[in-house]
C-alpha positions in Angstrom: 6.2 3.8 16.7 5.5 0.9 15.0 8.5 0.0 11.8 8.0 1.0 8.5 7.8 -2.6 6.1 8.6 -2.2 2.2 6.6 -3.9 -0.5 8.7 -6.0 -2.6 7.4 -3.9 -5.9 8.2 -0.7 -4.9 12.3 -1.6 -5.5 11.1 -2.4 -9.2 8.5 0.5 -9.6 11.1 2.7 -8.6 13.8 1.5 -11.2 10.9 1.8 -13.5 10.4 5.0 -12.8 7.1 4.5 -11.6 7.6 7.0 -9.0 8.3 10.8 -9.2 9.1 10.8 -4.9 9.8 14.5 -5.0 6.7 15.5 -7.0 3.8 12.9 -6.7 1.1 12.7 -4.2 1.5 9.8 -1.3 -1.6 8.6 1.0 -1.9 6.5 4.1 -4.6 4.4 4.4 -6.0 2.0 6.9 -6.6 -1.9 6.7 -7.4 -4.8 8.8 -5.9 -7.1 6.4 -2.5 -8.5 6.8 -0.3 -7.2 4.2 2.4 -9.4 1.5 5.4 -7.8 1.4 5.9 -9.9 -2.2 2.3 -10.4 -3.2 0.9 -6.7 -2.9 1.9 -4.5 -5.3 -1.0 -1.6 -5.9 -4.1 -0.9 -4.0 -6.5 -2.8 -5.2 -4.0 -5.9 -3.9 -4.8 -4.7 -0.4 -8.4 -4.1 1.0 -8.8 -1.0 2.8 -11.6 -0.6 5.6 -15.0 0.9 4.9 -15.2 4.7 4.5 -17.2 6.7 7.3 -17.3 7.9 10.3 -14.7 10.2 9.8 -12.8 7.7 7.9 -12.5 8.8 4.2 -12.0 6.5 1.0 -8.6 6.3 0.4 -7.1 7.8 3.3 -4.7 11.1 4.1 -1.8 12.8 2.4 1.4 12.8 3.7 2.9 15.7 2.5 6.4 16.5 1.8 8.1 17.9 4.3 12.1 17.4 2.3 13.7 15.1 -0.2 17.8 14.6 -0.3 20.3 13.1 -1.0 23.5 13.4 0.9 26.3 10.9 0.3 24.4 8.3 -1.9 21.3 8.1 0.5 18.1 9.6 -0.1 16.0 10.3 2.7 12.6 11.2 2.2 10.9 13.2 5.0 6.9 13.5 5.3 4.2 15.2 7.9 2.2 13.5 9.6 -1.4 13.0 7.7 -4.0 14.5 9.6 -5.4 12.1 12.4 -8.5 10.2 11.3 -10.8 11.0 13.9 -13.9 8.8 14.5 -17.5 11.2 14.7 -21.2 9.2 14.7 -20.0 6.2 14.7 -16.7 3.7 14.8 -13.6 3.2 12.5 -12.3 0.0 12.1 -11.0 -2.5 13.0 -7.7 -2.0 11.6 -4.3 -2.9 12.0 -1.9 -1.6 9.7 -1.4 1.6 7.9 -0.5 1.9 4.2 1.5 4.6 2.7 0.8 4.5 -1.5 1.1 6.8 -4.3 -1.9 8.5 -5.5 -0.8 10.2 -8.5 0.1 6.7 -10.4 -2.6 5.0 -12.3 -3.0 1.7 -10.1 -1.8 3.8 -6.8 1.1 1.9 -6.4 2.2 0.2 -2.8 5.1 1.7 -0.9 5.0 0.6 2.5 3.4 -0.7 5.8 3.0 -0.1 9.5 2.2 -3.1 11.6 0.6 -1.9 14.7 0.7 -5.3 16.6 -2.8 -5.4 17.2 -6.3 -4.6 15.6 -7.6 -0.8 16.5 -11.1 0.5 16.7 -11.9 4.4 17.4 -14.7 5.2 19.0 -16.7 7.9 18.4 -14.2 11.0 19.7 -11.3 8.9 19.8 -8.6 10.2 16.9 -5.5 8.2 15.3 -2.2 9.6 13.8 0.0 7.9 11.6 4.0 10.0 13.4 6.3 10.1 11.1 9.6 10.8 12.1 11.1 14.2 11.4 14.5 12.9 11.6 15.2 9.4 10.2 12.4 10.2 7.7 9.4 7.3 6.6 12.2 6.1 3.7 15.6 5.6 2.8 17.3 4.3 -0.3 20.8 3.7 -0.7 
């Protein structure tokens, strides 16, 4: 699996209390363009590829699946989004999938995966963003 990257604003958003991690709603999207861990801070900062074909604006939830803290490090632990599918048509190109929270106002940036190389799914062809189940997609400490 490809490693999880951290925006730069998300430490400050989350001193801020931008983010509620046990209660708001978190998304990955897709995007072919490369991301800036200390430029990109929300959304719009970041272009996401065109909706259809199975590809929907804004991407998938990632729903909680726990949230603790044990010993002075929280580890928060999501599913899987459902995989984005391609049907009539292709998605992509992309590279890199964005996790984000929905629930703020300027859907703030969390994180990145780099997949090393630019994707296209053909019609039939699907795509899942695995989280792991153990290590979690975050830690703070």
């Amino acid at each position: 699996m490809a490693a999880f990257n951290k925006f730069d604003a998300f430490a400050e958003a989350i001193a801020e209390k931008v983010h509620n991690l046990a209660t708001d709603t978190l998304k990955v999207y897709l995007s072919n363009a490369t991301p800036s861990a200390s430029a990109d801070a929300v959304k719009a900062d970041l272009a996401e590829i065109a909706a259809g074909f199975g590809y929907t604006a804004g991407g998938n939830t990632a729903a909680q699946t726990s949230s603790a803290q044990v010993a002075g490090l929280y580890k928060r632990v999501l599913a899987d989004p459902a995989a984005f599918t391609a049907s009539g048509g292709t998605i992509g190109p992309f590279r890199y999938a964005v996790l984000y929270n929905d629930t703020t106002a300027s859907d703030n940036l969390i994180g990145w995966w780099d997949y090393s190389a630019a994707i296209t799914l053909s019609a039939g062809d699907s795509f899942t963003v695995d989280f792991s189940p153990t290590s979690g997609v975050l830690t703070i400490q």
